[in-house]
C-alpha positions in Angstrom: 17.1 -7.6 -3.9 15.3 -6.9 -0.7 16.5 -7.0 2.4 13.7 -8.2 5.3 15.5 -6.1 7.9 13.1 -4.6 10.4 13.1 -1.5 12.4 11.9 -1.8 15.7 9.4 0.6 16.9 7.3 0.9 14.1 3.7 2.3 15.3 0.7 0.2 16.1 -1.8 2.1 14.7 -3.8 4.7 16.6 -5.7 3.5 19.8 -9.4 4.6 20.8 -11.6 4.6 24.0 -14.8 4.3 23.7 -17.2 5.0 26.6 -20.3 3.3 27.5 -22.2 3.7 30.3 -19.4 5.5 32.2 -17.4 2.8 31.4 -14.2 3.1 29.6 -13.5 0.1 27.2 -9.8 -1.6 26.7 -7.9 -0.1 23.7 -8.6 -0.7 20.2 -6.6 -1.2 17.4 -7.6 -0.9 13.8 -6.3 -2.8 11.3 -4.8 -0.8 8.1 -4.4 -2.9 4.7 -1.9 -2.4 1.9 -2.7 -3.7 -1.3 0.8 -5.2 -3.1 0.5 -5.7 -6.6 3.8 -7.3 -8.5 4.3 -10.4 -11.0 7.0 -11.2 -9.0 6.4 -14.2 -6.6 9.6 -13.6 -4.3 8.5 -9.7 -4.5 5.3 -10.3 -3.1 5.8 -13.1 0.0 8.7 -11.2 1.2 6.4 -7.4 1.5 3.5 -10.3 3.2 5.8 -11.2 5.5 7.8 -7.8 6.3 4.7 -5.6 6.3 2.4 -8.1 8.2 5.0 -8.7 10.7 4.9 -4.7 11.6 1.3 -4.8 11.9 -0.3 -4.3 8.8 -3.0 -6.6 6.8 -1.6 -7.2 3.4 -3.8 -8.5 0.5 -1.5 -9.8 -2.8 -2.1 -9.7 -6.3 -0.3 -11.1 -9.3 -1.1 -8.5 -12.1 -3.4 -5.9 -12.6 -6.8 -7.6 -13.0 -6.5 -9.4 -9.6 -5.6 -6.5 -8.0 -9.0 -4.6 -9.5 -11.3 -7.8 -8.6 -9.2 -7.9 -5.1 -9.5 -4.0 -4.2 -13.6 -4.4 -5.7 -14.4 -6.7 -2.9 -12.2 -5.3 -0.6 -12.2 -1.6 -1.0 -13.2 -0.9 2.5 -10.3 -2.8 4.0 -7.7 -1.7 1.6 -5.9 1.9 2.8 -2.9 2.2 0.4 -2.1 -0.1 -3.1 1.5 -0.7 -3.8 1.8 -1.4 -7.3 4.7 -2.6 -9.6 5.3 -0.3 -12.4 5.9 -3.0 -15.5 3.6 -6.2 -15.3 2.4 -7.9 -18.1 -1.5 -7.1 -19.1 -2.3 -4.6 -16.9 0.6 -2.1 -16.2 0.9 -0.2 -12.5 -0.4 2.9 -14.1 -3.0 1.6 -16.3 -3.9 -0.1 -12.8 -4.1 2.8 -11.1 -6.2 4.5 -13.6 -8.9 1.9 -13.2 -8.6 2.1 -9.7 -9.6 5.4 -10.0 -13.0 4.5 -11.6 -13.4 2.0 -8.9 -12.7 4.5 -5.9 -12.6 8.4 -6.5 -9.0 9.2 -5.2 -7.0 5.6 -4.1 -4.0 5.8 -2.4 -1.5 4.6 -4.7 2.4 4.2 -4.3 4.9 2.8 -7.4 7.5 0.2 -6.9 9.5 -0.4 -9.9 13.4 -1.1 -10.7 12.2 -0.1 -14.4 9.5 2.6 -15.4 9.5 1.8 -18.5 8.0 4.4 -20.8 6.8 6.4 -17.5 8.7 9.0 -15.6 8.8 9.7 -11.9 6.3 12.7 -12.6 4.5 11.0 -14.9 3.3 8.6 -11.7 3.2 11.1 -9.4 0.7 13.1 -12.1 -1.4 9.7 -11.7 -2.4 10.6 -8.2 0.9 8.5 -6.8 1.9 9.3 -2.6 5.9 7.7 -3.7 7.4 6.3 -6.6 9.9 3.8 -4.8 12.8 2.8 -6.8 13.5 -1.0 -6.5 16.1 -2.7 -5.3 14.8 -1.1 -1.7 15.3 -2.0 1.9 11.8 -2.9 3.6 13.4 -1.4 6.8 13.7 2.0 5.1 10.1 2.0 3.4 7.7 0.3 5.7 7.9 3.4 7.9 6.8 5.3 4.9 4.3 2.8 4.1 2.7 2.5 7.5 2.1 6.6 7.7 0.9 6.4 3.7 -1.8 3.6 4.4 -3.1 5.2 8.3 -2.9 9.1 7.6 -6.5 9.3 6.9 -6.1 13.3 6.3 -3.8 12.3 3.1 -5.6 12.0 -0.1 -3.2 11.8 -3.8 -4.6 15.6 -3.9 -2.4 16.4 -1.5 1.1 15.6 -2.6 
């Protein structure tokens, strides 16, 4: 099960100035989204409440097909998609697949106690940033996650 232990000291995000008129403006922080997509209820409200209480916006989805109609509307907001390997309809890498018709190259990491038929490099051949193996400790991957969803330089290409 996870544990909602938090490290302290987790970054904010980056900060910006902007200038106008000679005038330099407060600091800004954007807001970076993570996608979490798991059929299990627990699962999801305690990633909600770790990751949004280290700064991040998190959207949740139930399966597969929510996630696609979420990240459609949202696509813009969403920086990273966590996704549970085995759900019912809609798998984690059938997800990801048509995520990838939605958006060119998604930032995707897999979550999963169980990968069913896949293997790690099976995922990781799907364009996955991490394969995180379940039961994990959100104090050791929210780090991980923060950097995945606000490295803008970091594309699935890369890894």
């Amino acid at each position: 099960m996870m544990e909602l232990t938090l490290k302290d000291g987790l970054p904010q995000g980056p900060r910006q100035r902007t200038a106008e008129a000679g005038q330099t403006s407060a600091p800004t922080v954007r807001k970076y989204s993570i996608l979490v997509v798991d059929d299990d209820g627990v699962v999801r409200v305690l990633l909600e409440e770790g990751l949004h209480g280290q700064g991040l916006d998190v959207w949740l989805a139930s399966d597969g097909q929510e996630a696609l109609e979420l990240f459609w509307r949202h696509r813009d907001s969403i920086d990273l998609v966590l996704l549970d390997v085995c759900m019912p309809g809609l798998d984690g890498p059938q997800t990801a697949i048509a995520l990838q018709q939605l958006e060119p190259q998604p930032r995707v990491c897999f979550m999963s106690g169980d990968l069913g038929g896949y293997t790690d490099q099976k995922l990781r051949d799907l364009g996955a940033l991490a394969v995180i193996p379940k039961p994990f400790r959100l104090a050791e991957i929210a780090p991980m996650l923060w950097e995945l969803a606000t490295r803008a330089d970091l594309c699935p290409a890369d890894v």
